[in-house]
TORKOL-4160 file (C-alpha; in steps of 0.2 Angstrom, whole numbers, padded with zeros to 4 digits, m for minus):
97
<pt num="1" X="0000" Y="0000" Z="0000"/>
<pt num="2" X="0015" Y="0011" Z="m0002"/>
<pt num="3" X="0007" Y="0019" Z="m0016"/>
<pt num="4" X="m0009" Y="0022" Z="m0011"/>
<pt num="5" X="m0015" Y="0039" Z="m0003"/>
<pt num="6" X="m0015" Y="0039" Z="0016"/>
<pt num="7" X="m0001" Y="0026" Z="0018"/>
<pt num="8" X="0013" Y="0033" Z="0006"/>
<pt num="9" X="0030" Y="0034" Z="0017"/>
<pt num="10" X="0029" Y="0052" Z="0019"/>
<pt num="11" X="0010" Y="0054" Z="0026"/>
<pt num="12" X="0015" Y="0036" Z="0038"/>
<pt num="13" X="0031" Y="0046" Z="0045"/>
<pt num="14" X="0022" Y="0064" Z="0048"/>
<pt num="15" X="0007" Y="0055" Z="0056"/>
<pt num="16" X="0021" Y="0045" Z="0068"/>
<pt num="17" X="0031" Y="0060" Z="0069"/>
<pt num="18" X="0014" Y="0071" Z="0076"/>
<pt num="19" X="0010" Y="0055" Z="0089"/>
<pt num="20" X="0028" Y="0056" Z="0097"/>
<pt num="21" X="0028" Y="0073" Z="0097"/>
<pt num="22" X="0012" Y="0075" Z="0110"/>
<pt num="23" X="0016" Y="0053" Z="0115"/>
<pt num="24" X="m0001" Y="0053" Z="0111"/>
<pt num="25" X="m0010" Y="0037" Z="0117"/>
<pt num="26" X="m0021" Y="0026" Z="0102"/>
<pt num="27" X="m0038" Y="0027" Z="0113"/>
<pt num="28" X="m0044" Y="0015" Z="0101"/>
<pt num="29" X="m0031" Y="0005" Z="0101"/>
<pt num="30" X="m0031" Y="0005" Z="0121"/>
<pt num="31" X="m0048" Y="m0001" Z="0122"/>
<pt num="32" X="m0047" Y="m0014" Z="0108"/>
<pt num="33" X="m0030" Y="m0022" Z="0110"/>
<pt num="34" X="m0030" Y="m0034" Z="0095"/>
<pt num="35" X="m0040" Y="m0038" Z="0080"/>
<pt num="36" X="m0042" Y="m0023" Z="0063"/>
<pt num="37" X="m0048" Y="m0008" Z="0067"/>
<pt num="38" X="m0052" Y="m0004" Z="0051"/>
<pt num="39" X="m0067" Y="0011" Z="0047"/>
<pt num="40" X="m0066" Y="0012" Z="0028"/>
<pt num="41" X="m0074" Y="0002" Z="0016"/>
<pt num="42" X="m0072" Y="0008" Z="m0002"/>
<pt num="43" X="m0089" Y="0010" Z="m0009"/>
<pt num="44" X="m0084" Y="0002" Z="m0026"/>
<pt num="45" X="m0082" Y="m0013" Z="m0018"/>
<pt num="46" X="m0098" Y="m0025" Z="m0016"/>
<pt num="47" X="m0091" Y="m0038" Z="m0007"/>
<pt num="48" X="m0086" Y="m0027" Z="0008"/>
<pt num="49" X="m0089" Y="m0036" Z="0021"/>
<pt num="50" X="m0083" Y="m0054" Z="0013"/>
<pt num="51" X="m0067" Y="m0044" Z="0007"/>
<pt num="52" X="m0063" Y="m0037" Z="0021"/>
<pt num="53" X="m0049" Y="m0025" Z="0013"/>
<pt num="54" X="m0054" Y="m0010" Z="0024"/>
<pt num="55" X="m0043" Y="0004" Z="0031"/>
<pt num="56" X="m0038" Y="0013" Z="0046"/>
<pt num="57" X="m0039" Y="0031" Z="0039"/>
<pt num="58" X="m0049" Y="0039" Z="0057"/>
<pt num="59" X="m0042" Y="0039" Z="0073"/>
<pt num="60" X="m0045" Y="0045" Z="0089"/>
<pt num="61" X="m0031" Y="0049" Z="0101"/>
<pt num="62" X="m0026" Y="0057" Z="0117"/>
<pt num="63" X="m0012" Y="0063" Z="0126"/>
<pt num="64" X="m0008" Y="0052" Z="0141"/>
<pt num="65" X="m0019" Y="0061" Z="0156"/>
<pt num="66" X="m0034" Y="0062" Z="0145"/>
<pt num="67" X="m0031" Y="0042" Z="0138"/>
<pt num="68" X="m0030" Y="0038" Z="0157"/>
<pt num="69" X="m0051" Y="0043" Z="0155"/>
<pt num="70" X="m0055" Y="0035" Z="0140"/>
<pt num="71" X="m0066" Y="0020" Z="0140"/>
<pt num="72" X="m0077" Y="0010" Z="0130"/>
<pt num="73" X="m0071" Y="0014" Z="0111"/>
<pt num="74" X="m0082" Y="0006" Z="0097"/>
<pt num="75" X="m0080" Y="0006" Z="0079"/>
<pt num="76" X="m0100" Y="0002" Z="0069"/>
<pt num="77" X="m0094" Y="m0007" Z="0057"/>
<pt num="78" X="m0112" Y="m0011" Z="0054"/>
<pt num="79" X="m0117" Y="0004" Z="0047"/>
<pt num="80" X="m0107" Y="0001" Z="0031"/>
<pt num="81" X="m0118" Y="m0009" Z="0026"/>
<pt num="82" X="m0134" Y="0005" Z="0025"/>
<pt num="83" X="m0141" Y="0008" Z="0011"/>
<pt num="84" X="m0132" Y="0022" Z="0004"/>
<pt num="85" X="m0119" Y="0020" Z="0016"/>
<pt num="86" X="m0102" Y="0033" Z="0018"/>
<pt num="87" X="m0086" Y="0022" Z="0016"/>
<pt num="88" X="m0083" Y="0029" Z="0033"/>
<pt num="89" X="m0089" Y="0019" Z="0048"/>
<pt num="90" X="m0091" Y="0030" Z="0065"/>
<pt num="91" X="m0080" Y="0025" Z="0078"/>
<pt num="92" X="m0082" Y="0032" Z="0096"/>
<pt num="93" X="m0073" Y="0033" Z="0114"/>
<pt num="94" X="m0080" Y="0037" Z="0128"/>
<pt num="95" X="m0069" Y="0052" Z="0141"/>
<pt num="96" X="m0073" Y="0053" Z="0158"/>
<pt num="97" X="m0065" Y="0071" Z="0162"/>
C-alpha cells in the first residue's frame, strides 16, 4: 500500500512524527488491544464485508492524562452496510473528564 493515498512513506512518518511529538495514546487501540480496526470500506467494492480489505484512515487519540479517561471505544462497522452507506464507519470513545 506504499502507493496508495494515506499510507505513502511520507504521510505514515508525519502522522508518527505528530503522535511522538504530543506521546499521544491510540484510545482506540487501548480499548481494543487486537484484532483490525479498520473504518473504511471503499464504496466500489460490493463484497465489503466478505473482502474485508478495509482501512484505518480515522483515529481518535489522546495525550496520556486524558487516555487515562477514555473508555469504551467502538467502531460500527455495521453501518457500512446502509443503504447508501459513507465508506466511513463512526467510531467512538467514551472520556470521563
Amino acid at each position: 500500500m506504499l502507493t496508495i493515498v494515506s499510507h505513502t512513506p511520507v504521510e505514515v512518518d508525519h502522522l508518527a512524527l505528530v503522535q511522538e511529538a504530543g506521546n499521544r495514546v491510540d484510545i482506540t487501540r487501548q480499548d481494543i488491544p487486537s484484532g483490525l480496526l479498520y473504518r473504511w470500506w471503499s464504496c466500489r467494492a460490493p463484497d465489503w464485508d466478505t473482502a474485508d480489505r478495509g482501512r484505518r484512515l480515522d483515529h481518535i487519540r489522546a495525550t496520556p492524562d486524558i487516555a487515562g479517561a477514555a473508555h469504551g471505544s467502538r467502531i460500527l462497522r455495521p453501518v457500512r452496510g446502509w443503504d447508501q452507506p459513507s465508506d466511513h464507519v463512526p467510531v467512538f470513545a467514551g472520556l470521563d473528564l
